[in-house]
Structures are given as structure tokens and as C-alpha cells.
ROFI-165930 format. One record per residue: residue in one letter; z, x, y of N, C-alpha, C in turn; residue number from 1. Coordinates in nm, 4 decimals. Last residue first. Example, Ala and Ser with C-alpha at 12.3 -4.5 7.8 and 13.67 -1.06 7.14 Angstrom:
! ROFI-165930
+------+----------+----------+----------+----------+----------+----------+----------+----------+----------+-----+
| code |       nZ |       nX |       nY |      caZ |      caX |      caY |       cZ |       cX |       cY | pos |
+------+----------+----------+----------+----------+----------+----------+----------+----------+----------+-----+
|    S |   0.7080 |   1.2850 |  -0.2250 |   0.7140 |   1.3670 |  -0.1060 |   0.7870 |   1.2900 |   0.0030 |   2 |
|    A |   0.7800 |   1.3190 |  -0.5690 |   0.7800 |   1.2300 |  -0.4500 |   0.7800 |   1.3200 |  -0.3300 |   1 |
+------+----------+----------+----------+----------+----------+----------+----------+----------+----------+-----+
This chain:
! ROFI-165930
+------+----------+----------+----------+----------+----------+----------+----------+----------+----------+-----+
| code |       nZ |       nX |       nY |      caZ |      caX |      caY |       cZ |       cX |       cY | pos |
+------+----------+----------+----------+----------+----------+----------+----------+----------+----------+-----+
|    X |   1.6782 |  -1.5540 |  -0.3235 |   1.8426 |  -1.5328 |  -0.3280 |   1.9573 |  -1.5750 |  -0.2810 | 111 |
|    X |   1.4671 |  -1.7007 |  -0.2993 |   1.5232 |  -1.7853 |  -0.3233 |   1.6824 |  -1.7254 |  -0.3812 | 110 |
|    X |   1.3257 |  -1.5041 |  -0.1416 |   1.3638 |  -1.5922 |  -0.0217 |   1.4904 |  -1.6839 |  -0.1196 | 109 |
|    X |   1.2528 |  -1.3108 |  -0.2661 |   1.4222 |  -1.2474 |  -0.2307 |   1.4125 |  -1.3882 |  -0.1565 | 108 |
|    X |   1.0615 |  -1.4461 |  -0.4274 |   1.1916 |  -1.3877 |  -0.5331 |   1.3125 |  -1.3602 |  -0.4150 | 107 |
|    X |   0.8822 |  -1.4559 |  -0.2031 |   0.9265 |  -1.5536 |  -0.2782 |   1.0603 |  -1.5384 |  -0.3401 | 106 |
|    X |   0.8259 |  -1.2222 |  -0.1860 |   0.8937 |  -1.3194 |  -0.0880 |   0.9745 |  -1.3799 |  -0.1216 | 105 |
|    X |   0.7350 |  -1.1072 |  -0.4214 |   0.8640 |  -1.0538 |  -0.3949 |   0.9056 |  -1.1203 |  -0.2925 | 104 |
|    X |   0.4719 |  -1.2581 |  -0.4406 |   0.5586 |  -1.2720 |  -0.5102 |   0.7222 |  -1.1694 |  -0.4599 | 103 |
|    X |   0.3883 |  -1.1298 |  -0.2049 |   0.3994 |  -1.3039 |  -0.1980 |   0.4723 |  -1.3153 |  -0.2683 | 102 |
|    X |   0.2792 |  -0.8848 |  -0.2649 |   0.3823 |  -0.9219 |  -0.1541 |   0.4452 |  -1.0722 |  -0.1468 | 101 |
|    X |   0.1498 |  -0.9453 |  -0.5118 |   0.2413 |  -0.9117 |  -0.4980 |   0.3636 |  -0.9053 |  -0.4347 | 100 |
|    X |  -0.0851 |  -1.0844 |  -0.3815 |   0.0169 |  -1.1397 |  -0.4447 |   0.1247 |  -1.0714 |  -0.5088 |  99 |
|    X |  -0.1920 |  -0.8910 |  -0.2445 |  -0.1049 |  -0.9907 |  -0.1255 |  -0.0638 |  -1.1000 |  -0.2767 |  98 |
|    X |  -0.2839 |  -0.7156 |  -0.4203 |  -0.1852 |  -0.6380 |  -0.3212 |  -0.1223 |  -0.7842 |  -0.2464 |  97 |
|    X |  -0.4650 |  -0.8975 |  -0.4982 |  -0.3789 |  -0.8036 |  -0.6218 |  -0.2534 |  -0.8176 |  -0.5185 |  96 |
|    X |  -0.6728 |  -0.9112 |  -0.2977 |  -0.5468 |  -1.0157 |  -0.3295 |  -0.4753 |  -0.9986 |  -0.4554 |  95 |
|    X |  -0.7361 |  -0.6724 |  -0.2925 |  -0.6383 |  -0.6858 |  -0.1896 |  -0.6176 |  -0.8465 |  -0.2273 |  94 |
|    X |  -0.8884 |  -0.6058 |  -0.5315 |  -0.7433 |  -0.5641 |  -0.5049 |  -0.6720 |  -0.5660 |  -0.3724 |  93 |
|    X |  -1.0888 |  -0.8112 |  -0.5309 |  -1.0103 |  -0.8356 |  -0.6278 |  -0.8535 |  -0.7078 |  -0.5373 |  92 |
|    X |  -1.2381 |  -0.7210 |  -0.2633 |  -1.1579 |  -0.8293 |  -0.2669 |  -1.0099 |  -0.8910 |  -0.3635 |  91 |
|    X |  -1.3315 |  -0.4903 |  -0.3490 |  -1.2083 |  -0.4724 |  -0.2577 |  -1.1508 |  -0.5495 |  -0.2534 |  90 |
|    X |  -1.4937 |  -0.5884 |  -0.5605 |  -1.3540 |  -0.4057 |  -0.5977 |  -1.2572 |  -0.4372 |  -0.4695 |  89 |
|    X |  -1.6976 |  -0.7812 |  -0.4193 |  -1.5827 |  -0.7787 |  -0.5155 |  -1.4829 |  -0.7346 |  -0.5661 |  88 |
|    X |  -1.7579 |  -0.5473 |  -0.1822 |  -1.7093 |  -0.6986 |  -0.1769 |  -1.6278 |  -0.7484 |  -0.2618 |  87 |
|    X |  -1.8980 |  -0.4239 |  -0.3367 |  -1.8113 |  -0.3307 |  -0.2506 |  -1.6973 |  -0.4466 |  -0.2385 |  86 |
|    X |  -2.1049 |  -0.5815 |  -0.4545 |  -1.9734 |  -0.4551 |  -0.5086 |  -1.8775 |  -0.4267 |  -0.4828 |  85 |
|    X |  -2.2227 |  -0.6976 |  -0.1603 |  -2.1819 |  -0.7446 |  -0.3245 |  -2.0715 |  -0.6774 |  -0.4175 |  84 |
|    X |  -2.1324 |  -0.5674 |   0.1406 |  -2.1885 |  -0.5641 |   0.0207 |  -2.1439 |  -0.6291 |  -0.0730 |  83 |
|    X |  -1.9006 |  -0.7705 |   0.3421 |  -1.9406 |  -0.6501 |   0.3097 |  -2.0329 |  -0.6323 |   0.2033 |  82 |
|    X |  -1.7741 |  -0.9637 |   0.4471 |  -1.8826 |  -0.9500 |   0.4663 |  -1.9740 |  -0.8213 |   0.4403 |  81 |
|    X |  -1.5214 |  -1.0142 |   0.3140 |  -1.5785 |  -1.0652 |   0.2534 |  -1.7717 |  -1.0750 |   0.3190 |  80 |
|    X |  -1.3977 |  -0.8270 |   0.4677 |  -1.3879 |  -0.7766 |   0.3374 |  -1.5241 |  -0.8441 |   0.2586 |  79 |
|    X |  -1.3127 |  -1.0257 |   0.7081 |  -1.3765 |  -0.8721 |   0.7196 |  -1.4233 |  -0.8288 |   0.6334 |  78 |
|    X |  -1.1837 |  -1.2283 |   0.5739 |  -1.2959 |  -1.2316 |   0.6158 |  -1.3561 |  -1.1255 |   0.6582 |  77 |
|    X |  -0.9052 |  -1.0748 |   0.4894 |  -0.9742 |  -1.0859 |   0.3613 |  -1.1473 |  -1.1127 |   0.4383 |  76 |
|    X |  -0.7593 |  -0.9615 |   0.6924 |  -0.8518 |  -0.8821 |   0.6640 |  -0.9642 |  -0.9559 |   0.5840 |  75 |
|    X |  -0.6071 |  -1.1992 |   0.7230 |  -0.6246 |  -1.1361 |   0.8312 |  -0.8005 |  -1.0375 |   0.7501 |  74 |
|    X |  -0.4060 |  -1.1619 |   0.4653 |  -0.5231 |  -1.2782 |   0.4784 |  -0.6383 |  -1.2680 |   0.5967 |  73 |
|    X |  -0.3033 |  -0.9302 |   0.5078 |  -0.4258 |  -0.9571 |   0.4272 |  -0.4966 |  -1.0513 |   0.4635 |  72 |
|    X |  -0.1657 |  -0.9869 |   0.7128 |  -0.2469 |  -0.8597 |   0.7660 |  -0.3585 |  -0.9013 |   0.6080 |  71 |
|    X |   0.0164 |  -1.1403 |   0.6068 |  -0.0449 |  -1.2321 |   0.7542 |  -0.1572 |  -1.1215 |   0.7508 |  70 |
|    X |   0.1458 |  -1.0167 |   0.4179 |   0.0648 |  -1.0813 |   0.3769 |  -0.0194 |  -1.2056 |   0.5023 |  69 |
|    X |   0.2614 |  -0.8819 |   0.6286 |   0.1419 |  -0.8081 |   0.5010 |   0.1077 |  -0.8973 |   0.4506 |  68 |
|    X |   0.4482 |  -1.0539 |   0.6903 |   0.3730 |  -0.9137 |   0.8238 |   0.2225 |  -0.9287 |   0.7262 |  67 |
|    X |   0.5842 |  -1.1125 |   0.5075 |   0.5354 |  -1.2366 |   0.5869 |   0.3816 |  -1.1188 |   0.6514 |  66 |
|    X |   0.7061 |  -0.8463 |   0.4736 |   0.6765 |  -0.9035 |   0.3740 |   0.5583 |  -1.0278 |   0.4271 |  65 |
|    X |   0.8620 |  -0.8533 |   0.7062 |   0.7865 |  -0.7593 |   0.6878 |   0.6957 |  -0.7873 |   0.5978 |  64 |
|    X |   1.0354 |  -1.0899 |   0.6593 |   0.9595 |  -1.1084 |   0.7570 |   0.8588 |  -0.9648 |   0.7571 |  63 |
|    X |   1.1977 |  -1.0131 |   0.4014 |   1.1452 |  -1.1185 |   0.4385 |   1.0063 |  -1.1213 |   0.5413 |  62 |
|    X |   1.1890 |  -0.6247 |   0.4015 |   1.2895 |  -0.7699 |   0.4146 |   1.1321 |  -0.8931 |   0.4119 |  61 |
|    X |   1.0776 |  -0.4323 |   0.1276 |   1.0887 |  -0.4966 |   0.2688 |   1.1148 |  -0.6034 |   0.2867 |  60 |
|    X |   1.1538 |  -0.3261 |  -0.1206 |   1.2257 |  -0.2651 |   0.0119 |   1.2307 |  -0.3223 |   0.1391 |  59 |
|    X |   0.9505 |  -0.4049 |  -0.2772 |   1.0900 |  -0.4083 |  -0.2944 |   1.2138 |  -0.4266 |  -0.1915 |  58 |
|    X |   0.7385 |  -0.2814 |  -0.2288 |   0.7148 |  -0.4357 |  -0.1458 |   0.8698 |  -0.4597 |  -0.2125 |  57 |
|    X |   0.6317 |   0.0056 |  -0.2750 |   0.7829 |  -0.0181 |  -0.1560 |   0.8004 |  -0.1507 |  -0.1464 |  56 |
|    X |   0.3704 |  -0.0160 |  -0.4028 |   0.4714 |   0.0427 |  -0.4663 |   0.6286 |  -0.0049 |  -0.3930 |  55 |
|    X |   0.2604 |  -0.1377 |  -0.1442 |   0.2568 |  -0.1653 |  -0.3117 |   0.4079 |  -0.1686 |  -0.3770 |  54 |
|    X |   0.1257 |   0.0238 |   0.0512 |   0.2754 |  -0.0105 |   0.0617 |   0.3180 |  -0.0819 |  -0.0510 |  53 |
|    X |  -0.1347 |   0.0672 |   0.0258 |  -0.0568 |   0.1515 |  -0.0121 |   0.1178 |   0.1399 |  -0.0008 |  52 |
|    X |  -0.2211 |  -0.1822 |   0.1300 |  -0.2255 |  -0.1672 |  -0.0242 |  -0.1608 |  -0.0242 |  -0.0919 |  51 |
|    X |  -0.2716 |  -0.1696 |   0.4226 |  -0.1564 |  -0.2441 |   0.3665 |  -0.1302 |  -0.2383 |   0.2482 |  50 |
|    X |  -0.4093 |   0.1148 |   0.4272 |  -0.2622 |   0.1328 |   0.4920 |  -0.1791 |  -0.0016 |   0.4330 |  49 |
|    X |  -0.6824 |   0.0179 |   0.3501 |  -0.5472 |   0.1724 |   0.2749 |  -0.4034 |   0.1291 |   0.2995 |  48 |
|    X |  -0.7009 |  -0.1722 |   0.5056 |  -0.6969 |  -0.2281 |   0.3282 |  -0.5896 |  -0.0662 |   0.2709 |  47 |
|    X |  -0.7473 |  -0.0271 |   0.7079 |  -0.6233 |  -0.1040 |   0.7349 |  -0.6237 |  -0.1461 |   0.6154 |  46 |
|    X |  -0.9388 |   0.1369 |   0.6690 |  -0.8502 |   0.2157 |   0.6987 |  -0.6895 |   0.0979 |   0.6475 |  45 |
|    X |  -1.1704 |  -0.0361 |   0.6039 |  -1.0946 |   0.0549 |   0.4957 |  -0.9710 |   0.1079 |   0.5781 |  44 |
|    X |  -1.2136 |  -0.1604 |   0.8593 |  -1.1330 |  -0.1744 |   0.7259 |  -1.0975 |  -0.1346 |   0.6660 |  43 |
|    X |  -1.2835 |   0.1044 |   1.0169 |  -1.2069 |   0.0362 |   1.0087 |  -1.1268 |  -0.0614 |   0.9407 |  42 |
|    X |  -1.4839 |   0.2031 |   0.8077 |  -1.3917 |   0.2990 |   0.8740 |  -1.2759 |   0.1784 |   0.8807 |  41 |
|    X |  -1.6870 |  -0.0145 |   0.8726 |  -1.6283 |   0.0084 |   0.7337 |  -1.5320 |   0.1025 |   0.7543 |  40 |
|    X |  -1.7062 |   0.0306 |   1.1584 |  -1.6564 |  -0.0718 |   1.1083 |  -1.6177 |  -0.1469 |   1.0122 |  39 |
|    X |  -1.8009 |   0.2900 |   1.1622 |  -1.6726 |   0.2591 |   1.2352 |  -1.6234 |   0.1328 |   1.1510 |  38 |
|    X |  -2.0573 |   0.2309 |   1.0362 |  -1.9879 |   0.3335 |   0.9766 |  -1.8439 |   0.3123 |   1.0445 |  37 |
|    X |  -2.1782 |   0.0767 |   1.2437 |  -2.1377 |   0.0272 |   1.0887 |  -1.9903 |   0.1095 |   1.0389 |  36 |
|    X |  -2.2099 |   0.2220 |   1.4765 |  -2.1131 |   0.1040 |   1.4781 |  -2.0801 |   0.0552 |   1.3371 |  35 |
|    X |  -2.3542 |   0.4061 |   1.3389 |  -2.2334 |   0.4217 |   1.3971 |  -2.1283 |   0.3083 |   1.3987 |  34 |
|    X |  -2.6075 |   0.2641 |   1.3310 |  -2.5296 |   0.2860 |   1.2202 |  -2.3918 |   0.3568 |   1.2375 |  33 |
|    X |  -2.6383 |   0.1834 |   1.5633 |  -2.6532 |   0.1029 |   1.5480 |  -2.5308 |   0.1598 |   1.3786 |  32 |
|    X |  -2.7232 |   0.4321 |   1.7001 |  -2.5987 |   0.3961 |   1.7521 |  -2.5711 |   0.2582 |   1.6206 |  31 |
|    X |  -2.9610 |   0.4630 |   1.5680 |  -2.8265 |   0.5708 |   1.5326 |  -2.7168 |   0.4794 |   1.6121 |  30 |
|    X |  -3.1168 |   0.2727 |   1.6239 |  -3.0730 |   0.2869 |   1.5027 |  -2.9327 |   0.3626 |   1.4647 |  29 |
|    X |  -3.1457 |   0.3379 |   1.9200 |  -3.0536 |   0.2613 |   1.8898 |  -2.9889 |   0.1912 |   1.7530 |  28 |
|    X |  -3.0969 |   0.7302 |   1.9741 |  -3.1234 |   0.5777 |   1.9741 |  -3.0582 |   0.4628 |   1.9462 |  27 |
|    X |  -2.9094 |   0.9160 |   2.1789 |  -2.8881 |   0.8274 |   2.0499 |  -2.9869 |   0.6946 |   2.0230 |  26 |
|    X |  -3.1334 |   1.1019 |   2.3813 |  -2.9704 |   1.0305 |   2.3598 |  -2.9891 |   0.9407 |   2.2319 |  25 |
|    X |  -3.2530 |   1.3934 |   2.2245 |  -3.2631 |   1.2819 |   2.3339 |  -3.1795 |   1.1621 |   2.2899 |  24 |
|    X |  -3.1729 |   1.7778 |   2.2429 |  -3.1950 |   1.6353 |   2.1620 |  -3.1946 |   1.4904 |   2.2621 |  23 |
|    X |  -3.1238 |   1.9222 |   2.4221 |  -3.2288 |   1.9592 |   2.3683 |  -3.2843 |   1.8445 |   2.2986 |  22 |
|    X |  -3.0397 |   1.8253 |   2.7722 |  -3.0067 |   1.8098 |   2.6352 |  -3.1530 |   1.8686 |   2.5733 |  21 |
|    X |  -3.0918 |   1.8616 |   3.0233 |  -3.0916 |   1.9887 |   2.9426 |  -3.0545 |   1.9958 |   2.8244 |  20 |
|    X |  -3.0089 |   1.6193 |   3.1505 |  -3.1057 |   1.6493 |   3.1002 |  -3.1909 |   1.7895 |   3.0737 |  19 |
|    X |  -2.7540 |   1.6076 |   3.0802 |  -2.8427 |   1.5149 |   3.0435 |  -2.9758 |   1.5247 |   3.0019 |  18 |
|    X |  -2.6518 |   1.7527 |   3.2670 |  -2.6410 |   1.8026 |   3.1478 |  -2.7290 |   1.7397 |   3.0193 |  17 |
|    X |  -2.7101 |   1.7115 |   3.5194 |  -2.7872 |   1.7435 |   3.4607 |  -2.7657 |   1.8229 |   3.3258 |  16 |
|    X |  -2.5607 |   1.4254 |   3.5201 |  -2.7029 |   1.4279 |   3.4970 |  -2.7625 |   1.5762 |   3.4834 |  15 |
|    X |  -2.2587 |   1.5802 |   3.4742 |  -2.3020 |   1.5026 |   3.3738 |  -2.4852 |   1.4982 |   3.3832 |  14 |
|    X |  -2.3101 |   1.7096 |   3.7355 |  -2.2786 |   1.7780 |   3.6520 |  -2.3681 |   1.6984 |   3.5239 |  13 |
|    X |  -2.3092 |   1.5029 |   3.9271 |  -2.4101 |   1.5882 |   3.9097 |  -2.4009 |   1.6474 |   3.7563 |  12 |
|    X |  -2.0385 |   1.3347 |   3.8798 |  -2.1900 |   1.2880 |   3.8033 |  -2.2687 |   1.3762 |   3.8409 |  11 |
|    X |  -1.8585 |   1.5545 |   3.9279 |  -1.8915 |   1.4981 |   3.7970 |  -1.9957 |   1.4769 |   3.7790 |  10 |
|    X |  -1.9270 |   1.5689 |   4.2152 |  -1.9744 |   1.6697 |   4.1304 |  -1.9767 |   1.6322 |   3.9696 |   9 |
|    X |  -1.8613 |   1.3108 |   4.2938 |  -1.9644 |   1.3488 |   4.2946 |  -2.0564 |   1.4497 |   4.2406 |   8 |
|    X |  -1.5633 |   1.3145 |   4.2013 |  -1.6779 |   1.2235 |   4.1278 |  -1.7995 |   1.2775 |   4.1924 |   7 |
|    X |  -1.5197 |   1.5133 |   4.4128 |  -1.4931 |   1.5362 |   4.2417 |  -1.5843 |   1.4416 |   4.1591 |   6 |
|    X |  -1.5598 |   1.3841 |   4.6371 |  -1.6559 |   1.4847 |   4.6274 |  -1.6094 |   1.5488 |   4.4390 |   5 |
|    X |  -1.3856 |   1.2260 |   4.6324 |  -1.5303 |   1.1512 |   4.6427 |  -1.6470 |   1.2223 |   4.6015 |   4 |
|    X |  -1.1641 |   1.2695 |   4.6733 |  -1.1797 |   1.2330 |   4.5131 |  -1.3272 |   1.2013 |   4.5138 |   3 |
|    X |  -1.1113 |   1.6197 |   4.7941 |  -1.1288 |   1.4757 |   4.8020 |  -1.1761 |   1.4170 |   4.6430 |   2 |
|    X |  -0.9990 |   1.9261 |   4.7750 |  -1.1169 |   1.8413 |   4.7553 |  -1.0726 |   1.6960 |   4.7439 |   1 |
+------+----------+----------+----------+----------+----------+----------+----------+----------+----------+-----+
């Protein structure tokens, strides 16, 4: 088979799967809260991943150190468009987490 006649059967396929859906495609509320839900997903994911390195800010040289605190400051406007609450709990501990990293720069830059 040719590639013309594979895409062709694709998109049959796909339309009429379309429209043997029982449910009707996503509006645009639902897509709309998707995109939220991804996009608190997504911060949170990267506030986990740089604030769980905490405990290790011992271990990382100079320029790793630079990394995390380029990835907070990076985040902090993402953070700061979020709910009132949510806004303050996250804000206070990710500049917890980037003065920490700042402070151990600091300490191994002036060894």
C-alpha cells in the first residue's frame, strides 16, 4: 500500500469514529479547564522537582547551584499568577528553597 491510500484510510477511519462517538467533542469549557489543570500540573511539577533538591544543595557545584536558582527565579512569575493562597504557600517556599541555594553559592564561591 502506498502512503496515500494509508492516510486515506486513516482519515476515513478517524471521521467515522467521530461520528459514532456517543459523547460530542470537548467543548470549549472542558478544553478550557484542561489547559488549567496542565498548567498548574506544570508548575507544580517543576516547584517539586527544584525544592526537592533542598536537602542535596551541599553536593552541587557552583554552576548547578546558579542552574536552580536561574529555574526559581524562572518560575517565581508563573507562581505569582496563581490564586491568593495558593500564591502565598508556594511563593513563601520557593524563595525558602532559592535562598538556600543562594546561600550555599555563596559559602562554596568564597572557598
Amino acid at each position: 500500500m502506498n502512503i496515500r491510500l494509508h492516510i486515506s484510510v486513516l482519515v476515513t477511519a478517524l471521521t467515522a469514529a467521530l461520528f459514532l462517538m456517543e459523547s460530542p467533542l470537548p467543548s470549549h469549557d472542558t478544553v478550557s479547564a484542561r489547559a488549567v489543570a496542565y498548567a498548574q500540573d506544570s508548575w507544580q511539577k517543576e516547584f517539586d522537582d527544584i525544592c526537592s533538591k533542598t536537602q542535596d544543595a551541599m553536593l552541587f557545584n557552583v554552576e548547578e547551584l546558579r542552574n536552580l536558582i536561574a529555574r526559581c527565579d524562572a518560575l517565581k512569575p508563573r507562581i505569582e499568577k496563581l490564586e491568593a493562597s495558593e500564591r502565598k504557600v508556594a511563593t513563601k517556599k520557593l524563595s525558602v528553597c532559592r535562598d538556600l541555594y543562594e546561600f550555599v553559592r555563596e559559602a562554596k564561591e568564597k572557598r
